[in-house]
C-alpha positions, 0 to 999 in steps of 0.5 A, spaced: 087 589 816 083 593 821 082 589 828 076 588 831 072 586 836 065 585 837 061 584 844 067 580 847 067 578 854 072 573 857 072 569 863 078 565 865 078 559 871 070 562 873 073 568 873 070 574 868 075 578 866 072 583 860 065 584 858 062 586 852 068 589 849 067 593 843 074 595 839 075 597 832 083 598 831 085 601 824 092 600 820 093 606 822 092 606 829 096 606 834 093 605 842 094 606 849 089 603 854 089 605 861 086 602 867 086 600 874 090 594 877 085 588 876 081 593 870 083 587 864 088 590 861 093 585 860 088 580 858 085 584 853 092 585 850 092 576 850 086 576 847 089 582 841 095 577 840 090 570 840 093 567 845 087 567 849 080 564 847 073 569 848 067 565 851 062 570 847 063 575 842 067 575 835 074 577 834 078 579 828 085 580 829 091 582 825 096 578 827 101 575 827 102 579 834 108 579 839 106 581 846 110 582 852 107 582 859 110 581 866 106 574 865 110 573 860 117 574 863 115 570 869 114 564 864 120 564 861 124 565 868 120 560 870 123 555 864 130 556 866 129 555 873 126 549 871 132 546 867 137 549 872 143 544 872 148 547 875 146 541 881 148 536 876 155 540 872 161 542 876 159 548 874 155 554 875 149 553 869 148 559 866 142 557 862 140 559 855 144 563 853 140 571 850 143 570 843 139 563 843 134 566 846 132 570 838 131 567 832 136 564 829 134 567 821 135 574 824 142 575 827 142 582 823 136 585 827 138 582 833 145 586 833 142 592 830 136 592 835 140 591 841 145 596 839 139 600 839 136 599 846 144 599 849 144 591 851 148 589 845 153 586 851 148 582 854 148 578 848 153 572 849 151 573 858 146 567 860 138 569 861 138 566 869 144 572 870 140 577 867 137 583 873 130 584 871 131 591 867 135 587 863 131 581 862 125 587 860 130 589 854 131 582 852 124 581 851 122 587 848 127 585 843 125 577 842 118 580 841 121 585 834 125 581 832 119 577 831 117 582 826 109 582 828 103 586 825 102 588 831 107 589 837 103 589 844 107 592 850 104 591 857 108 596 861 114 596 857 118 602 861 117 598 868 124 596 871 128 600 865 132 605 868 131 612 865 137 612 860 134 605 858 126 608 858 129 614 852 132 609 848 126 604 849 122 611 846 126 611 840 126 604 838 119 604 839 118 610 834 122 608 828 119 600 829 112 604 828 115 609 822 117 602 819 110 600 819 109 597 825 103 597 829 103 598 836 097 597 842 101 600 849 098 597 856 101 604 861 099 605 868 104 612 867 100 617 863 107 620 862 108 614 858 103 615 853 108 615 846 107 621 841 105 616 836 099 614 840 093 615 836 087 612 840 085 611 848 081 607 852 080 607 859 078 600 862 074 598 868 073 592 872 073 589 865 069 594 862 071 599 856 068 606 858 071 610 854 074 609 847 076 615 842 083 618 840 087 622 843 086 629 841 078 628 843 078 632 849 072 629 851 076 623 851 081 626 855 078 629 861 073 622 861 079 618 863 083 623 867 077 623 871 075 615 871 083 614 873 081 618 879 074 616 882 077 610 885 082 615 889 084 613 897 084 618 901 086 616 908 094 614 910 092 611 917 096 605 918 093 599 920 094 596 928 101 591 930 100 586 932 106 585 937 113 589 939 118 588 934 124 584 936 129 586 940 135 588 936 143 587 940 146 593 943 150 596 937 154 599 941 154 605 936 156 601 930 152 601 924 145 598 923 148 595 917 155 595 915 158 593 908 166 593 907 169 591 900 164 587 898 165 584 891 160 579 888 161 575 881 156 571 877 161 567 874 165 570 870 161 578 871 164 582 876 157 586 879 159 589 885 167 592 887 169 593 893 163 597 895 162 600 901 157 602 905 153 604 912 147 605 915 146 608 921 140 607 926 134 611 923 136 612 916 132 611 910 136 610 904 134 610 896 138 606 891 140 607 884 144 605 879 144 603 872 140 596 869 144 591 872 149 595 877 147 590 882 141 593 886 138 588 887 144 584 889 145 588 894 138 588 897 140 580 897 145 580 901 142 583 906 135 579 906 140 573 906 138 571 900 144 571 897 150 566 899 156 570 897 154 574 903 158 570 907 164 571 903 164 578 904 165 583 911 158 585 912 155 587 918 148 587 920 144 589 927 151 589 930 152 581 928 158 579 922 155 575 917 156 568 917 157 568 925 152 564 927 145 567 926 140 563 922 136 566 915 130 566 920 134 571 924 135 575 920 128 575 917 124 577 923 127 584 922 126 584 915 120 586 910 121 585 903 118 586 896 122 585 889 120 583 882 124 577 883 121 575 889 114 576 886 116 571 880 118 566 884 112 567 888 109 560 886 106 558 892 099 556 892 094 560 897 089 565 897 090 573 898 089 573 906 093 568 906 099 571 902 099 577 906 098 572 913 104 570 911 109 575 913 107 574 920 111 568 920 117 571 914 115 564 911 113 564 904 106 560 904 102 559 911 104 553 915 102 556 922 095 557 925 094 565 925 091 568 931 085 572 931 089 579 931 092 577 925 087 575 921 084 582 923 090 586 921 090 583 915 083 585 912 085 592 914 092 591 910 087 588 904 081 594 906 085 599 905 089 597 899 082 596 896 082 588 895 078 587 902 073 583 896 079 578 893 081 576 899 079 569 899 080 568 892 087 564 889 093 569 889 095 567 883 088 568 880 089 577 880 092 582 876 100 583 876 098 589 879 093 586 884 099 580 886 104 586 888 099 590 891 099 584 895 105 583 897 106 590 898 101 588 904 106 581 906 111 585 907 108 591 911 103 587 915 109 586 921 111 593 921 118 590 920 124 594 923 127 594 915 123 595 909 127 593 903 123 595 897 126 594 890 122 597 885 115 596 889 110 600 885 113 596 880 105 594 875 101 599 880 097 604 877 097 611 878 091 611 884 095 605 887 102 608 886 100 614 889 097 610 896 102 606 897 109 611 896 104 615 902 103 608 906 111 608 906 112 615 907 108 614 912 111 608 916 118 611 915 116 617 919 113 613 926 120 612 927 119 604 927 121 602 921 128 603 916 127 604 909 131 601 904 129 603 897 130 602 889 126 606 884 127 608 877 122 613 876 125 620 880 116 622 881 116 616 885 119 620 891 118 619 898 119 625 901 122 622 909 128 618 905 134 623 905 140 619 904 141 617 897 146 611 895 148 610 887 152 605 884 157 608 880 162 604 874 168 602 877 175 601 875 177 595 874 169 592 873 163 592 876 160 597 880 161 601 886 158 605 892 157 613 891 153 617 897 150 623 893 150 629 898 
């Protein structure tokens, strides 16, 4: 059944999110629709899957349709931390367990999807001790083991490792030559699959150009108007004070790792690894969906209590000897997909990024005027100087990490952690923030540490690279790559 939408417009709490989108999809179609943060992406995607309701215009729609989005993990993460009983038991819970997480009429598709993906050996492990690859993964496989009409994938790639993003590829090209339909929602033009048919290029709600793929007029319309937009300018905005006066290290290491070994339950993550970082070095981190990146970056945040069971070092003082959270936090920056999920306070976008004056989630300090004034620049220079007072939670994925982004730079903080940061931004986006960072690692304030799956997202003053490799005996280890 052809899908169609004639003249829609969407508006959601007050807020106009589509206008007079016309769409016509064939059963023979497949889509691709590209768009800045905020453009309504992935409201139109809601909106092919029925889930969200229009305000004027007429649908018809090929359902049933299965989608996966950021929001919707976000929503199922949330779910499990709600019914977390691990307070109650003598026992750490490990939540619903992936198997149950599928239909329960479908365990041959299951096995065999999964084994497809490389995930078969998450399926007896418990969704609150997944990383965020690996729950990407485990959505992708909820929604086609559902086997819809239509499969509607909003940035599927984003937090896959590149082994993960080859085999996602495959399984995504034998879904369709089983004649299964597909719309994508992409920020990377190098994450248009060969089985896409059609384009569409949305902005600020609006659907500017449509027509296939092949259309040279099409192409060159949304290479263009993926551009427009561009920012061009890396100055940084002004600091507001001096930062924090560090120990004396003595020529010891800023950071420092010996041996360290974290469990979750009975999964061993990381292995005896060891590591250091010296004053000035700026580091990229990979590894592997699940290898432990993230756990690592944790335990230097100070969000991770199996730090102070470990030997761990940080500026010049032993983890666990005395130092509180909020010690640690006032040298630090950080932005990550979990800390982004878990971001639930109420706010408005000045001040979510205010808060990061303050290392508090949430604003319970009076900002001083020079604060207020660096934050319009945080915002005016990621283009969102016109949202700031607007409720956080109100924007686009994208336009929530480009805030948080701003959150975690505003103080110009002696270490910046980014995990995965450029994760939900598009390609104008992406591009302006790797040069702030790039920039910020160069004035000599600021130490870098730096996850990312993508080898494009480079940022040129990182020199020092740290993989995580298989271990023996389990888990994961420490690889210093020359």
């Amino acid at each position: 059944m052809k899908i169609e939408l004639d003249n829609i417009s969407v508006v959601v709490r007050k807020q106009a999110w589509l206008h007079d989108v016309s769409l016509a999809i064939s059963p023979d179609e497949n889509w691709a629709f590209v768009g800045s943060n905020g453009s309504g992406k992935s409201v139109l995607g809601r909106i092919l899957c029925g889930e969200l309701p229009v305000t004027s215009g007429r649908c018809r729609l090929n359902l049933p349709a299965a989608l996966v989005s950021f929001e919707r993990l976000g929503e199922v993460l949330q779910f499990e931390r709600e019914h977390d009983d691990s307070d109650f038991l003598d026992r750490v819970d490990h939540g619903t367990p992936v198997r149950d997480f599928f239909a329960a009429d479908a365990p041959g598709d299951v096995e065999t999807l999964a084994e497809a993906l490389g995930c078969q050996g998450l399926l007896e492990r418990g969704l609150r001790f997944l990383s965020t690859g690996e729950m990407r993964k485990v959505m992708i496989l909820q929604a086609m083991v559902q086997k819809p009409r239509l499969l509607v994938l909003d940035e599927p790639f984003d937090g896959l490792d590149s082994q993960s993003r080859h085999a996602l590829r495959i399984l995504i090209g034998r879904w369709i030559e089983q004649g299964g339909q597909l719309v994508l929602m992409v920020n990377r033009f190098s994450n248009l699959l060969p089985q896409v048919t059609h384009l569409g290029y949305l902005h600020d709600g609006t659907l500017l150009v449509q027509g296939g793929r092949e259309d040279d007029y099409v192409q060159n319309a949304i290479q263009r108007l993926n551009h427009f937009d561009a920012h061009q300018t890396l100055q940084l905005p002004d600091c507001d004070a001096p930062l924090p006066t560090l120990p004396d290290l003595h020529g010891q290491p800023l950071i420092a790792m010996n041996n360290v070994t974290v469990r979750y339950a009975e999964a061993l993550v990381l292995n005896r690894l060891c590591w250091q970082v010296q004053p000035g070095e700026h580091w990229k981190i990979s590894g592997p969906n699940g290898s432990g990146k993230s756990t690592l970056l944790s335990l230097i945040s100070g969000d991770n209590p199996q730090a102070y069971a470990n030997e761990i070092m940080l500026f010049g003082r032993a983890k666990g000897s005395g130092e509180s959270v909020w010690e640690i936090k006032r040298h630090l920056g950080q932005v990550s997909a979990l800390f982004h999920q878990e971001y639930r306070v109420r706010g408005t976008v000045l001040t979510t990024v205010l808060s990061g004056f303050y290392d508090s989630v949430g604003l319970y300090q009076t900002p001083t005027r020079r604060q207020q004034q660096i934050t319009r620049q945080w915002l005016e220079l990621l283009g969102l100087e016109g949202k700031a007072n607007l409720p956080f939670h109100r924007l686009s994925y994208g336009e929530q990490r480009l805030v948080l982004l701003a959150r975690a730079m505003v103080k110009q903080p002696r270490v910046l952690i980014l995990d995965e940061p450029c994760q939900g931004l598009d390609e104008v986006h992406r591009h302006l923030v790797l040069g702030l960072i790039d920039y910020l690692g160069r004035q000599g304030r600021t130490q870098l540490l730096y996850v990312t799956h993508h080898d494009e997202d480079r940022i040129p003053c990182i020199q020092r690279h740290l993989r995580l490799v298989p271990a023996c005996g389990g888990g994961f280890m420490a690889e210093v790559v020359s």
